[in-house]
Residue, then its C-alpha position, 0 to 999 in steps of 0.5 A: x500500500x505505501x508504494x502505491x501511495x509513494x507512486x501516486x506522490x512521486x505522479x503528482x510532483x512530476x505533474x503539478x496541473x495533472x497527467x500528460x494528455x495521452x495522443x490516441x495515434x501515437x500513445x494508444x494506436x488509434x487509426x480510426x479517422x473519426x477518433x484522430x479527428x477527435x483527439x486533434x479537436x481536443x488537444x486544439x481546445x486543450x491549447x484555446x483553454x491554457x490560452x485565455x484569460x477570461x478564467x482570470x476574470x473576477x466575473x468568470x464563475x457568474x459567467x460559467x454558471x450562465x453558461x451551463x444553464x444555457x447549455x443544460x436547456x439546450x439539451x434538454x430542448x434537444x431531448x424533447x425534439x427528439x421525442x417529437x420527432x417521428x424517428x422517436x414516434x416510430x419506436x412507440x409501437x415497439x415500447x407499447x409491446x415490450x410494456x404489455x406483459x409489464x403492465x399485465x403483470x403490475x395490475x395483477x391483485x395479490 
């Protein structure tokens, strides 16, 4: 147990803002087009992010709690679009079978 805790020390001293980004195609041997794409995408956010200067802000936590509220309703509205769009309304018939035995089931007396 000590040399685990010894490790994790020795880590976080070699690495104060955290570990090493890991590059999938060299790192990991990802070839796949859509997991590069991916992982270029985020190491140029990684690189935006260290860049700003709005984190320095006195205003920045007001500013972000703003920002994710926003972004939670839009996921939630993206939610509720799908659940009317007709790709959603063709899985009905499929739920409303799967739900018949559980229904029967549930109303049963004891």
């Amino acid at each position: 147990m000590t040399t685990a805790v010894q490790e994790l020390l020795r880590l976080a001293q070699a690495h104060p803002t955290g570990p090493p980004t890991l590059d999938p195609v060299n790192d990991l041997q990802l070839k796949d087009v859509s997991v590069v794409e991916g992982g270029l995408r985020a190491w140029k956010l990684e690189e935006l992010i260290r860049g700003a200067q709005c984190m320095h802000s006195p205003r920045f936590p007001a500013q972000y709690l703003k920002l994710r509220e926003r972004m939670q309703i839009q996921k939630e509205m993206e939610r509720l679009r799908f659940l009317l769009s007709d790709q959603s309304l063709l899985l009905l018939p499929e739920y409303h079978q799967c739900s018949e035995p559980w229904g029967k089931w549930t109303r049963r007396a004891p």
